[in-house]
N, C-alpha and C positions, 0 to 999 in steps of 0.2 A: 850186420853193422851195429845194430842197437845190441846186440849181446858183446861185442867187439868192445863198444861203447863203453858200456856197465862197466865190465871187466879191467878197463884198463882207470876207472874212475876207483875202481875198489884198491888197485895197486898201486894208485897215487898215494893215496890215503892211506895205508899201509906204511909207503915211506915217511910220510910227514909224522908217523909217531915212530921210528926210529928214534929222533934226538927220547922222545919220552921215554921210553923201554930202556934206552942204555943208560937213564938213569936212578931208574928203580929194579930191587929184585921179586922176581915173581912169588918167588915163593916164601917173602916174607910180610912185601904188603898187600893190604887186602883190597888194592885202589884196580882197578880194572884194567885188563891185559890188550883184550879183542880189541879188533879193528873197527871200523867207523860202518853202519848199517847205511848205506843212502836212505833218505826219509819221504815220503811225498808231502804236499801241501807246505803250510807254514813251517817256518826253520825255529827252533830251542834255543834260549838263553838260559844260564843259570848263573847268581851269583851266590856264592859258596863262603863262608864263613870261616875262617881257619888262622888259628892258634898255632902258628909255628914259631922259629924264632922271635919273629914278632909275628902280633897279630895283623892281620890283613882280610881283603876280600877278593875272591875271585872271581872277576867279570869273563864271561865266556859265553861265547857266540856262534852258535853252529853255522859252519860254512867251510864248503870245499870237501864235505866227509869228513872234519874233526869238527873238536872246538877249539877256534881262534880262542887265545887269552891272555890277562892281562890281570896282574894283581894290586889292586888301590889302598893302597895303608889305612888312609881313613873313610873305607868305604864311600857308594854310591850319595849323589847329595839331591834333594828335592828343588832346590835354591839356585837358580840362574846365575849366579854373581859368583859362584863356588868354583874354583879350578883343582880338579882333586887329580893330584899324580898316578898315573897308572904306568907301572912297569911289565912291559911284555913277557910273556914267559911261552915256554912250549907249548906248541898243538896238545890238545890230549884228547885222548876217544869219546865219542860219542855218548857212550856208554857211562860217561863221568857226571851226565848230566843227574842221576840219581844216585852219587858216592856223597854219602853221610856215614862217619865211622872215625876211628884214632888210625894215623899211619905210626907204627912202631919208632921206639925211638932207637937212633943210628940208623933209621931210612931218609931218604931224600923229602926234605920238606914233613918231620916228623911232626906231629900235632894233631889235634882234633880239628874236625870239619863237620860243619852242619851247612844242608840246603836253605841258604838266608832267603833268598829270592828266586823263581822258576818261572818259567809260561813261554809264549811264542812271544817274535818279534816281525816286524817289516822294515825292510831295509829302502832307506830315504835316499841315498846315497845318488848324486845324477853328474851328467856330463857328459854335454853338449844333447840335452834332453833324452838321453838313454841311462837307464838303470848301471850303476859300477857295479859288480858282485863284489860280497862283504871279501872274499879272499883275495881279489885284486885291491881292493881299498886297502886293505892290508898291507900290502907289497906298495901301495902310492901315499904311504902315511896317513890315510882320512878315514873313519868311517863314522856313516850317522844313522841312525835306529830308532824306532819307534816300539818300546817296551811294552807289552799287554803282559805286568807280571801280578803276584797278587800284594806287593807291596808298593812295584814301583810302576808309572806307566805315565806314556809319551814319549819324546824325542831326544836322544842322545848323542854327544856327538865326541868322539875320539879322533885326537889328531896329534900324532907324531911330531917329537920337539929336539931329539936329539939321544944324546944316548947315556948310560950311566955303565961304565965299564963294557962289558959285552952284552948289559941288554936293551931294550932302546928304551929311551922314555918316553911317555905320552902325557895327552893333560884329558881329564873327563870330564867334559859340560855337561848340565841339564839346559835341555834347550826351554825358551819361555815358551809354552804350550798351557793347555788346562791342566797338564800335570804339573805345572811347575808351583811349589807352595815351599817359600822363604821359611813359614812357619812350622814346618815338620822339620823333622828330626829323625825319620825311622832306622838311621842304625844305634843312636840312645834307646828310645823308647819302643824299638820293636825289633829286641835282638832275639824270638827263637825262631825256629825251624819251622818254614809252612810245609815241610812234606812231616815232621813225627811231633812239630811243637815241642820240641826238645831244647833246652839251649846249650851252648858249647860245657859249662858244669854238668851237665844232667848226662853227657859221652861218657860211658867207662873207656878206662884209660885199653881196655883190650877191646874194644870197639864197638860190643855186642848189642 
């Protein structure tokens, strides 16, 4: 039963990145194909830096065998009062969690990306005093987190507001915790890379 189990969690997650794959070509970008590894212990966030059409950041949250995501224009905020727009975007693999590099241009979402923010998180999330899993909070509009990353850390909370053409909208709180500081700024003042300390200039445009 437990191999039964596994098996059919890894075919899940397999489908949920269909919408992904059918919109980039393998053999042109160099952003990751493979399906989603189950993890043990704490679950991965990663927010991702990327220069595409316009610039943005990408919040993602491993859960369900991908990463749930969502892309915020003007980045994560330290500042409780801050309502910062996130637009949902497709599951993407696990394996996304460490993609810093240039996607080609004439590929889907051409631009540079650097790993802005990484680390575990815990999920907050309750109802009627039981834990929600982040991939059903997903599916019911809500989710709220508790960041342990090395820029940002404390409680987050995403919640679904409606939709912008086909994809939904959300809004991203910082919740009032010990992390909460009005007086930061860390996507001004702390734009590179904690996994190469690279910033999005320092990308060659062939990714290397």
């Amino acid at each position: 039963m437990a191999g039964r189990s596994e098996k059919t969690r890894k075919s899940t997650s397999e489908h949920r990145l269909d919408q992904y794959r059918g919109m980039r070509r393998a053999e042109r970008t160099p952003e990751p194909m493979s399906g989603a590894s189950p993890r043990g212990g704490k679950r991965h966030f990663v927010i991702q830096k990327h220069s595409a059409t316009a610039l943005h950041y990408d919040f993602r949250l491993e859960a369900g065998g991908v990463l749930k995501s969502w892309a915020v224009p003007k980045g994560p905020s330290t500042d409780p009062r801050d309502k910062r727009l996130a637009i949902r975007t497709e599951d993407h693999p696990v394996d996304y969690l460490g993609f810093e590099g240039a996607i080609p241009s004439g590929e889907y979402g051409a631009g540079k990306v650097i790993v802005w923010d990484t680390g575990t998180y815990l999920n907050l999330a309750e109802e009627e005093g039981r834990r929600v899993p982040v991939a059903k909070g997903v599916g019911q509009g809500h989710v709220k987190v508790w960041l342990e990353g090395e820029k940002l850390r404390g409680g987050y909370a995403l919640t679904r507001t409606g939709r912008e053409g086909a994809r939904e909208r959300w809004i991203l709180i910082k919740l009032s915790d010990e992390g909460a500081d009005a007086r930061r700024n860390p996507v001004s003042t702390e734009p590179a890379s904690v996994r190469s300390g690279r910033t999005l200039d320092d990308i060659p445009e062939d990714g290397s």
